[in-house]
Backbone bond lengths (Angstrom), bond angles and torsions (degrees), N, CA, C in turn:
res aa  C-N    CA-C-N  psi(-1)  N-CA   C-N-CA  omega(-1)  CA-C   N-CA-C  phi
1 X - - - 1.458 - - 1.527 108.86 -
2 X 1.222 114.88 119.64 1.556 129.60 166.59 1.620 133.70 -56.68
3 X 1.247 123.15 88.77 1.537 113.15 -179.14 1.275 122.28 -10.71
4 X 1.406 130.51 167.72 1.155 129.11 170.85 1.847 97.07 -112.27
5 X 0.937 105.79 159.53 1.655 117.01 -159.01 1.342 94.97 -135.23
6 X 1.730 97.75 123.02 1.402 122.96 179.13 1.749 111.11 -121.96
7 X 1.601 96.26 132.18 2.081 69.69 159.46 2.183 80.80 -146.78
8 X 1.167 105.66 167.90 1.381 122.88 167.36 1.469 106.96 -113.52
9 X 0.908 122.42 127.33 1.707 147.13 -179.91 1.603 114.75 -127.43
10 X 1.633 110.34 129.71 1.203 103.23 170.64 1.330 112.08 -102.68
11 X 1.588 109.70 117.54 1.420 124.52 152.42 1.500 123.87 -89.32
12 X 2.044 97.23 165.23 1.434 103.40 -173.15 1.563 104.38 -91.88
13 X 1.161 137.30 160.80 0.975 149.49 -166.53 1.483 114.68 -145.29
14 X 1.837 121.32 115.12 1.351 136.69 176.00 1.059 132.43 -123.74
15 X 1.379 137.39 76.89 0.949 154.03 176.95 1.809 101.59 -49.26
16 X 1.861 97.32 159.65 1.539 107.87 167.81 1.527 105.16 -43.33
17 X 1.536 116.41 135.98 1.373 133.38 143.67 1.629 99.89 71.95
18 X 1.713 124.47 26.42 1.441 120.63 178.65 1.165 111.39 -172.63
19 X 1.166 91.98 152.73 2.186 129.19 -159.47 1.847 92.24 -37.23
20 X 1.525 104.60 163.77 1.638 117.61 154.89 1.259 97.08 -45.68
21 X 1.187 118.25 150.30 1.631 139.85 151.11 1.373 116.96 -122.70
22 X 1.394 120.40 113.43 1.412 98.09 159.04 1.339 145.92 -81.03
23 X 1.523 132.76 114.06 1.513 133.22 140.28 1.277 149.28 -94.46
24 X 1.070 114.40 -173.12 1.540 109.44 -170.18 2.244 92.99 -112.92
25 X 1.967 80.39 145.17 1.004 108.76 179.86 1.441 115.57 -107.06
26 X 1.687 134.30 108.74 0.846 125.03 -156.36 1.970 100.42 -101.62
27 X 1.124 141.50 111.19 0.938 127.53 -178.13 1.165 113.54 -109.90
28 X 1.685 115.38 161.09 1.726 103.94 -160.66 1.531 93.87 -158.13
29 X 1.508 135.07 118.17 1.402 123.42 -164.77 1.863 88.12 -127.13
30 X 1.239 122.38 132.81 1.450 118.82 -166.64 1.816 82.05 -132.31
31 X 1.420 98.06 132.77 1.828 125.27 -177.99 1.438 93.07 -50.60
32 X 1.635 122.73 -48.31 1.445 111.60 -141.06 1.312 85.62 -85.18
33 X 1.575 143.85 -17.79 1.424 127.68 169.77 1.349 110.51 -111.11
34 X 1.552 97.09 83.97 1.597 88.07 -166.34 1.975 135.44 -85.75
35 X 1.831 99.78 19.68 1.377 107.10 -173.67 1.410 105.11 -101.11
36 X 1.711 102.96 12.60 1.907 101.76 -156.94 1.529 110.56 -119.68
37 X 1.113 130.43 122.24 1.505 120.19 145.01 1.511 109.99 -78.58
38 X 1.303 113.43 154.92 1.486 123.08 176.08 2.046 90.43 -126.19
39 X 1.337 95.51 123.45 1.712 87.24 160.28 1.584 97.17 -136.03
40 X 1.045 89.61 146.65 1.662 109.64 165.74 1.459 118.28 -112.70
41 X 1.755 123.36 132.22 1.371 115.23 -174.14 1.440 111.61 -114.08
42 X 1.492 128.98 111.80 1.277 136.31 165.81 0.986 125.88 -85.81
43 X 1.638 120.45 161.83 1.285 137.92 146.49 1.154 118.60 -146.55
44 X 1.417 105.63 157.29 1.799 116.73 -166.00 1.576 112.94 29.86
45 X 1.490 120.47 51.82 1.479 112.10 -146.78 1.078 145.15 43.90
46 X 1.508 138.67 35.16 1.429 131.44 -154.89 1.724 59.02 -124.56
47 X 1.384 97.05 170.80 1.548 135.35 154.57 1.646 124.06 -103.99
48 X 0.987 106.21 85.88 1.574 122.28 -173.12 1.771 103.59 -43.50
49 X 1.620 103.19 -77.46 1.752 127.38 176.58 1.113 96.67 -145.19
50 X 1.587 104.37 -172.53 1.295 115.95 -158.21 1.462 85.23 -162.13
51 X 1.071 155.08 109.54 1.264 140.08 115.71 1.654 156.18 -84.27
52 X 1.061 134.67 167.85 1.507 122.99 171.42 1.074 116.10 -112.09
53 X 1.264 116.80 114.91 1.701 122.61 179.07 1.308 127.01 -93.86
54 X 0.848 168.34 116.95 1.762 158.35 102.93 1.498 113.84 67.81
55 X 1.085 147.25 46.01 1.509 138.99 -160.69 1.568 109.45 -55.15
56 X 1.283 128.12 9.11 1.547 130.17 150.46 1.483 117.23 -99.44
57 X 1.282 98.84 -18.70 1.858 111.48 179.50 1.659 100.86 -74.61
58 X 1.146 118.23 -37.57 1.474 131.41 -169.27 1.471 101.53 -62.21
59 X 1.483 103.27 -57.64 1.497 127.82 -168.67 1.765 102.96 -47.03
60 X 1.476 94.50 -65.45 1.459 107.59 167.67 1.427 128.80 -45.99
61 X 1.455 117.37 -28.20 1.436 128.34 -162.00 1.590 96.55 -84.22
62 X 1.398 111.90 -17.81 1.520 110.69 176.55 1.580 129.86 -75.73
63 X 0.999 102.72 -34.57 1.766 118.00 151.60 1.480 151.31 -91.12
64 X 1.553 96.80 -26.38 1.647 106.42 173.06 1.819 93.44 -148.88
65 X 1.149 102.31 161.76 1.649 139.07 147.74 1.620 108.19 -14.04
66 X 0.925 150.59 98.01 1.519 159.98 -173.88 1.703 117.33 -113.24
67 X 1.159 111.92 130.47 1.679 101.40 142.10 1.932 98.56 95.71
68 X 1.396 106.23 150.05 1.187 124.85 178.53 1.380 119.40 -151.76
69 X 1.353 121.89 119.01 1.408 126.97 157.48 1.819 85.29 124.67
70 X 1.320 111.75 -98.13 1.470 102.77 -136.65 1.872 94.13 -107.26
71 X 1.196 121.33 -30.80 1.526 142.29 155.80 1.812 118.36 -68.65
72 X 1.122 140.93 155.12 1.288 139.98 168.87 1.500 99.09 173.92
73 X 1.471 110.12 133.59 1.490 115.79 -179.13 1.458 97.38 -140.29
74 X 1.327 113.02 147.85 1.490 126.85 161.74 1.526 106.22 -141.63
75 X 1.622 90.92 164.59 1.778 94.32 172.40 1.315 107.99 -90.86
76 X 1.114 132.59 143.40 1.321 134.78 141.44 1.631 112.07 -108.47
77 X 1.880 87.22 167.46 1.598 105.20 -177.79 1.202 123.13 -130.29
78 X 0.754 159.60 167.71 1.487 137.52 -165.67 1.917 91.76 -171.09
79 X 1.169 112.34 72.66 1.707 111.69 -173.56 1.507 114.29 83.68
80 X 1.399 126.82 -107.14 1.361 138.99 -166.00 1.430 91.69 -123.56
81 X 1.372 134.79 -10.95 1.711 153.91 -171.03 1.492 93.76 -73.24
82 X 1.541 127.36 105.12 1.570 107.09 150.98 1.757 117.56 -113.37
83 X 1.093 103.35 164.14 1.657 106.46 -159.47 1.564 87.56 -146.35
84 X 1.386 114.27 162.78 1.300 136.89 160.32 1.568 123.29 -112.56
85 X 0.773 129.92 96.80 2.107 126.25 -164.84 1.624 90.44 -97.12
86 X 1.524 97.03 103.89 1.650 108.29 140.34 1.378 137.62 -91.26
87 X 1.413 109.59 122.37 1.107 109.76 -163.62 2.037 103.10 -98.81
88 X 1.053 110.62 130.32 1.485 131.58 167.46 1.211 147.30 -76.31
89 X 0.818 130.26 74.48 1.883 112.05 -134.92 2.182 84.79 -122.61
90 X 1.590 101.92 114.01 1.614 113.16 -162.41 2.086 89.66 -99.50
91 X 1.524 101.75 -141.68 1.469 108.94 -160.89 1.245 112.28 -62.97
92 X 1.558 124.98 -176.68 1.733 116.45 170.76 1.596 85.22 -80.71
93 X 1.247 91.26 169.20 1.576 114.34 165.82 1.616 103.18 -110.29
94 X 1.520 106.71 160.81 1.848 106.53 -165.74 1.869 102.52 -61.94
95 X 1.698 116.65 -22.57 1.097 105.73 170.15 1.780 147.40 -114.83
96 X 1.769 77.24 49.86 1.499 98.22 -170.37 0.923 135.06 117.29
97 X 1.478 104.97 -57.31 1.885 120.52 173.62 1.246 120.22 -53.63
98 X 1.449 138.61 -172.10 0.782 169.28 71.23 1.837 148.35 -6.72
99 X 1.068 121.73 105.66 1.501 99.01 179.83 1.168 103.12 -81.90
100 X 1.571 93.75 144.97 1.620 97.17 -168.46 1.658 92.93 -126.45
101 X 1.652 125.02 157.49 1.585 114.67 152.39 1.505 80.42 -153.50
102 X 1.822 92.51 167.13 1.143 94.26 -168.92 1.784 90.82 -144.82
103 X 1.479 108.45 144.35 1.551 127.42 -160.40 1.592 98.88 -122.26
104 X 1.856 93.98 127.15 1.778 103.11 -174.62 1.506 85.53 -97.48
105 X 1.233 108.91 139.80 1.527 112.22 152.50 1.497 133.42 -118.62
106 X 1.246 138.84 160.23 1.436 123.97 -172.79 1.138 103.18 -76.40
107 X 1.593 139.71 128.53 1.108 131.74 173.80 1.496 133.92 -56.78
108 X 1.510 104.73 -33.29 1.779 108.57 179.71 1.505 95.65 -85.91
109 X 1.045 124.87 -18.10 1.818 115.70 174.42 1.491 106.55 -78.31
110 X 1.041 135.73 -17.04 1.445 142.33 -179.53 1.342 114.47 -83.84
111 X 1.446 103.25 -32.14 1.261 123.70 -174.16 1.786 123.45 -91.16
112 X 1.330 92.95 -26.10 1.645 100.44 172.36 1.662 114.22 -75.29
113 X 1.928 101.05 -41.63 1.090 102.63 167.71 1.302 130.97 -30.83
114 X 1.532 96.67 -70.37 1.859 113.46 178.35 1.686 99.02 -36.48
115 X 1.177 104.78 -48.71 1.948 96.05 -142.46 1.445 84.23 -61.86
116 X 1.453 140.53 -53.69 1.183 143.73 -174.63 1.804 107.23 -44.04
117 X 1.227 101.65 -36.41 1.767 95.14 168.45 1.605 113.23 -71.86
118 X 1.112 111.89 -29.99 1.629 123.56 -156.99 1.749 92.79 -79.08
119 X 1.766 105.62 -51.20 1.476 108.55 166.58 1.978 113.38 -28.90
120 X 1.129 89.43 -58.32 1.713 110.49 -154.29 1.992 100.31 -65.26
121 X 1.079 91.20 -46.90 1.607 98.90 174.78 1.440 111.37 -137.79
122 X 1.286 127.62 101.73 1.459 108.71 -176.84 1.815 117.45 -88.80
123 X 1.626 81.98 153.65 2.160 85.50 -167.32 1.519 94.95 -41.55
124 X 1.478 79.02 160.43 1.892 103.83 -176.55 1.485 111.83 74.12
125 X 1.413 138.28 -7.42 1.448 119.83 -156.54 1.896 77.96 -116.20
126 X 1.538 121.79 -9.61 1.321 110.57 -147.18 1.922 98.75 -70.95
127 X 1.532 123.03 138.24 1.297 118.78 176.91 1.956 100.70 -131.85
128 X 1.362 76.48 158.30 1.779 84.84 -175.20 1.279 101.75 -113.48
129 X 1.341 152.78 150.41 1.247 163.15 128.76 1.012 115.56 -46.26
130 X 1.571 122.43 88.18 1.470 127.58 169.27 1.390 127.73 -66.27
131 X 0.952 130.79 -7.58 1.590 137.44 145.91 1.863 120.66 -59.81
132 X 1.366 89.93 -46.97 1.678 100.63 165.17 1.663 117.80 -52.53
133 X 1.393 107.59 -51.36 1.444 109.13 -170.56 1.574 121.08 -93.55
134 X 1.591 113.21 -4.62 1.059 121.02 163.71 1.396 124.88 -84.70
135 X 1.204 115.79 -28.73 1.747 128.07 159.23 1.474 102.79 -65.18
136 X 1.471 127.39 -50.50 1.599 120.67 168.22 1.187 107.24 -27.18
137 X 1.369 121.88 -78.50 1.481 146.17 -158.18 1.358 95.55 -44.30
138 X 1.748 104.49 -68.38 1.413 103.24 -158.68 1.909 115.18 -63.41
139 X 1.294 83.85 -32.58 1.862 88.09 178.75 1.750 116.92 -62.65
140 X 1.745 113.16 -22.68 1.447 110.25 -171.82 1.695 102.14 -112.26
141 X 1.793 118.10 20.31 1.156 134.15 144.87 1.720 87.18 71.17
């Protein structure tokens, strides 16, 4: 059985209509679900969100344009500066929109992460327990 692989990273954080913010990015990649990152974003201890991302979408988000609907990552560069901008896009709003924020990350910190997942299970070997996820299913109806 494969550790589960954690690292905390501080990302910037931009909400509609306001400056970078910094928080912390808690990321958490567990063997037995091995297609998932889970990150959670804090400050001063609160729990901002929490989502689960794609840990090949991530991979991808480091070199090109990724993702559709509610996730979307690209690289940016900014000089010798590389970053990853995820974009977030949460409930409608009553006039249409979307809340959206969007999270810079350091790119080689994003990137060390992964390899430490890739260590733990490397692509192609990853398997799911279909007995596991069919009792999921059936238990959350």
């Amino acid at each position: 059985m494969n550790p589960i692989v954690h690292r905390t990273l501080v990302v910037q954080l931009r909400a509609e209509g306001t400056a970078r913010c910094p928080v912390l990015a808690h990321l958490s990649y567990d063997p037995e679900d091995p297609f998932a990152v889970t990150v959670m974003f804090t400050l001063d201890g609160r729990v901002l969100a929490r989502w689960r991302l794609d840990r090949e979408m991530l991979n991808e988000g480091l070199r090109d344009p990724v993702g559709h609907g509610d996730v979307r990552l690209r690289p940016v560069r900014q000089g010798r500066w590389r970053e990853v901008r995820m974009d977030f896009l949460g409930d409608p709003l009553p006039g249409g929109e979307r809340h959206h924020a969007v999270v810079f990350a350091w790119a080689p910190a994003l990137a060390s992460f992964l390899g430490d997942t890739y260590m733990a299970v490397p692509p192609g070997t990853e398997q799911v327990r279909m007995d596991d996820v069919l009792a999921e299913i059936l238990a959350t109806g």
